[in-house]
N, C-alpha and C positions, 0 to 999 in steps of 0.2 A: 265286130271282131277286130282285133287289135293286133298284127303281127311284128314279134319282139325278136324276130333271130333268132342269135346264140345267147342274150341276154339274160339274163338269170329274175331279172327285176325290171322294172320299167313303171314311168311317170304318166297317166289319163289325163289330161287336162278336159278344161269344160263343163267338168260334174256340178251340178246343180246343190245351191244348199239349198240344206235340210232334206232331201232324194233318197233313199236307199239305194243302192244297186248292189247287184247278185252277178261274184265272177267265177268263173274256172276255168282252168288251160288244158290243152291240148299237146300232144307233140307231134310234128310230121317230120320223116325220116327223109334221106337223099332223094328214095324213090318216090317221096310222095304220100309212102302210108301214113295212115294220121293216128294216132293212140285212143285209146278212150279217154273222157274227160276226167280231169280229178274231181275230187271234192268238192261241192259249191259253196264259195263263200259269200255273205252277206257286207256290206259297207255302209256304216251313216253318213253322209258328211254334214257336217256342222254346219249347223243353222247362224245366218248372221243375225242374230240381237243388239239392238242398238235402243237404249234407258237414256235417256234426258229428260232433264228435272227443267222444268219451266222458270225463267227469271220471275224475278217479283219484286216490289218494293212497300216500303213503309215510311212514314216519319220516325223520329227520335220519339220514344217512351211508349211509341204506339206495340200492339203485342204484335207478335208475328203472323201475316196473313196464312191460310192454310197453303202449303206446298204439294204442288200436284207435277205432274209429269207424263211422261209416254214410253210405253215397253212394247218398242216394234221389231217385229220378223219371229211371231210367234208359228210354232209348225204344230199340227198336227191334236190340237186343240189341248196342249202343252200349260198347264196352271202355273205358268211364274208371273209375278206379280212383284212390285217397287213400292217399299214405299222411299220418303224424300223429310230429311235432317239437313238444321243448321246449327253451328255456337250461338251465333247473333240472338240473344234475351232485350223485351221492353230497354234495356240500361243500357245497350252496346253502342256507343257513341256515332257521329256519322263516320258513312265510311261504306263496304261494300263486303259480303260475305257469302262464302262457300255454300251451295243448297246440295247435298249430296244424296246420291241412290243409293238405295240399297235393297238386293233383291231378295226375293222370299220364293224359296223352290218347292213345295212338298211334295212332290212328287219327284223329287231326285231328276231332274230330268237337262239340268241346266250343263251338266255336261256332254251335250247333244248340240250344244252353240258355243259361237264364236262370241263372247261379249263385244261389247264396246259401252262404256262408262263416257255419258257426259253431264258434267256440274253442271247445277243453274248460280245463277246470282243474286242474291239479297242486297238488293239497294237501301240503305238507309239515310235520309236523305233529312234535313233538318227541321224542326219544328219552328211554329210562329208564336215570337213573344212580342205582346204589346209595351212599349214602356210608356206612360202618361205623366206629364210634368202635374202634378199637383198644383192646380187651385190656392191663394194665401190670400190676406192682405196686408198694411201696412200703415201707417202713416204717416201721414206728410212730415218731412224732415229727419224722421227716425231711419236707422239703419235699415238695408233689405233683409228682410227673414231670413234664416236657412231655408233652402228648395229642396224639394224630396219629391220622390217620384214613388208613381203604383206603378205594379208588373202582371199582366195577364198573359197566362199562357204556359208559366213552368212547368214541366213535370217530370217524372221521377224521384220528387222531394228536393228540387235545385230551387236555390234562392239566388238573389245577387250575388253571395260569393262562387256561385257557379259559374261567371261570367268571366271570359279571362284579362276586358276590362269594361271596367262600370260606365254609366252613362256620363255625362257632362251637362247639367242642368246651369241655365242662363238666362239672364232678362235683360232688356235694356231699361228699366229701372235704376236710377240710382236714390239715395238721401235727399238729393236737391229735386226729384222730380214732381213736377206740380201733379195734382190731384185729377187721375184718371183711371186708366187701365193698360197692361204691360203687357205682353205676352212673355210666356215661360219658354224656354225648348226644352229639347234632352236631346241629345247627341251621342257620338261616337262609340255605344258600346257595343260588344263583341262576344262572341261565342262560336267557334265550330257547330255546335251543335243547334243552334239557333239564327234565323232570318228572321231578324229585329224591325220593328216599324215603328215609331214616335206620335206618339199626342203631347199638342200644347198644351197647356193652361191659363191661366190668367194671375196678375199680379193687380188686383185693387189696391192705389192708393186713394185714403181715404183724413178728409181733413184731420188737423192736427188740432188736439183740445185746446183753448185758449186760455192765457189766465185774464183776460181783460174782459166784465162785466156787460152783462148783455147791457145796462145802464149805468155806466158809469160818472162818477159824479161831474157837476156843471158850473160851471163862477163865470155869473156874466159882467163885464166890467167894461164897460162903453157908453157911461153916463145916458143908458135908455135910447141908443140908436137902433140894439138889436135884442131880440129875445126869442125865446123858446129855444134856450141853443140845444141842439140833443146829438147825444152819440149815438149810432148804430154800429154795433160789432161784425165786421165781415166774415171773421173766420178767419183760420191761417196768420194770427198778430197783425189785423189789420183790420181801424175801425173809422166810420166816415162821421165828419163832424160839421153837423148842417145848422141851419138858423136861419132866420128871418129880421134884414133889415130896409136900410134905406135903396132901391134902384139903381143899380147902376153902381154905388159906392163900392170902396175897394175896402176888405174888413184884412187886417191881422189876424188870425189863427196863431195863438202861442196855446203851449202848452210846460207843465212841471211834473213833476214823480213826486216832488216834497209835499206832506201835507203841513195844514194848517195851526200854528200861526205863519211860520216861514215857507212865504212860497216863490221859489228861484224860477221866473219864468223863463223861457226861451220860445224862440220863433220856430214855428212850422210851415210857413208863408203867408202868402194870401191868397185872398179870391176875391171875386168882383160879382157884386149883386148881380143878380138876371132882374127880368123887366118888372116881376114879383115882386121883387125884395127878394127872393130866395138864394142862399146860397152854399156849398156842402165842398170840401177840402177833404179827401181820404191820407191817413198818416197810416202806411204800411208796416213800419217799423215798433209796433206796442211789446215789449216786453213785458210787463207787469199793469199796475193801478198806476192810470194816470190821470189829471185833469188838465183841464182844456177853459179857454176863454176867446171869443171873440172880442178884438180892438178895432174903434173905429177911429182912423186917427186924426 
């Protein structure tokens, strides 16, 4: 019992949500008599409900995971039920969006509680794109290829120009590099949407075709001190030019580009027999058809 004076109205504090309670007053006079009770009235008070939608995430292009949540401080075996909406579609770029409630009453009954609405969070969070330097080769002397790159990993239909910027493909390659293998990279590209990782490749250089004859022609001219002189073609404009003389002797190696009848020799050095008689002079510089003679002088 609750006594209010001369008050006309008065404030219960305490009340229990979601509770019923059943009131009616009374009046007692100076002396103490007390009236009969009025009318009895009934009271709900509203139930606290509290809806929170569950965070969640995804990558980029990925669809959206199911959205689930929680609808607590149900009273009374009360059917209201949430479901849980976002904007964020497959294409919504990274970035971070709204999961919202939404309650479903049918039985009229939601005006029996106090809401409280809380959003979850859709994280969308970036996809992984591979970029791979392409594989080439080249030859010895000639310019470096254009380098181009494969991409594993786009999706939503994004190519490279969905990137805001492109890769940077490089080799330490140049024209001058002798005959190996290079590595490729790819670097620096960029995407919000995307956490990039890099594959090398490879850069084969590979000999350079020669115009100079696997057997190119021979004039031996050393009044019979040396013979069998023969060329072997190295590859790369570079061919060795060997023969068989006297031990120990020092032979001239010249060489011409003129053919026959006029032949403008010039010197390529010498060499000095081994204990064989053998002896072999490499001339790196062949540009075209040339012949060769050993001089014993």
């Amino acid at each position: 019992m609750v006594a209010v004076g001369g008050a006309t109205k008065t404030t219960i504090a305490g009340l229990l949500p979601g509770a019923e309670y059943f009131f009616a007053a009374t009046v007692v006079d100076s002396v103490g008599l007390e009236s009969a009770f009025s009318n009895e009235i009934s009271y709900q008070v509203p139930g606290a409900l509290v809806v929170t939608a569950a965070n969640q995430s995804r990558t980029y292009g990925a669809a959206n995971p199911t959205l689930t949540g929680t609808v607590a401080g149900l009273q009374n075996g009360d059917n209201l039920t949430a479901t849980f909406s976002t904007a964020a579609t497959p294409g919504s770029p990274v970035g971070t969006y709204s999961i919202v409630p939404t309650l479903i009453d049918p039985g009229g009954k939601l005006a029996n509680y106090n809401v409280t609405i809380n959003n979850g969070i859709l994280t969308v969070s970036p996809a992984a794109l591979t970029v791979t330097a392409a594989s080439t080769t080249s030859l010895y002397g000639a310019p470096v290829p254009a380098l181009i790159a494969t991409y594993s990993g786009f999706v939503n239909g994004d190519t490279l120009s969905s990137l805001t910027t492109p890769p940077t493909l490089g080799t330490t390659a140049t024209a001058a590099s002798p005959v190996g293998s290079y590595p490729i990279t790819a670097s620096g590209a960029a995407s919000p949407n995307y956490t990039i990782s890099y594959a090398s490749g490879t850069l084969t250089v590979t000999k350079a075709a020669s115009s100079v004859p696997e057997a190119a022609p021979k004039i031996i001219v050393d009044s019979g001190l040396s013979r069998n002189l023969a060329i072997t073609n190295l590859g790369n404009g570079s061919v060795a030019i060997g023969g068989e003389g006297v031990p120990g002797s020092v032979y001239i190696i010249q060489y011409t580009t003129n053919t026959p009848p006029t032949m403008n020799w010039l010197s390529l050095g010498t060499v000095t027999a081994d204990s064989s008689g053998a002896f072999v002079l490499v001339d790196g510089a062949v540009s075209g058809l040339q012949f060769y003679r050993a001089i014993y002088p």
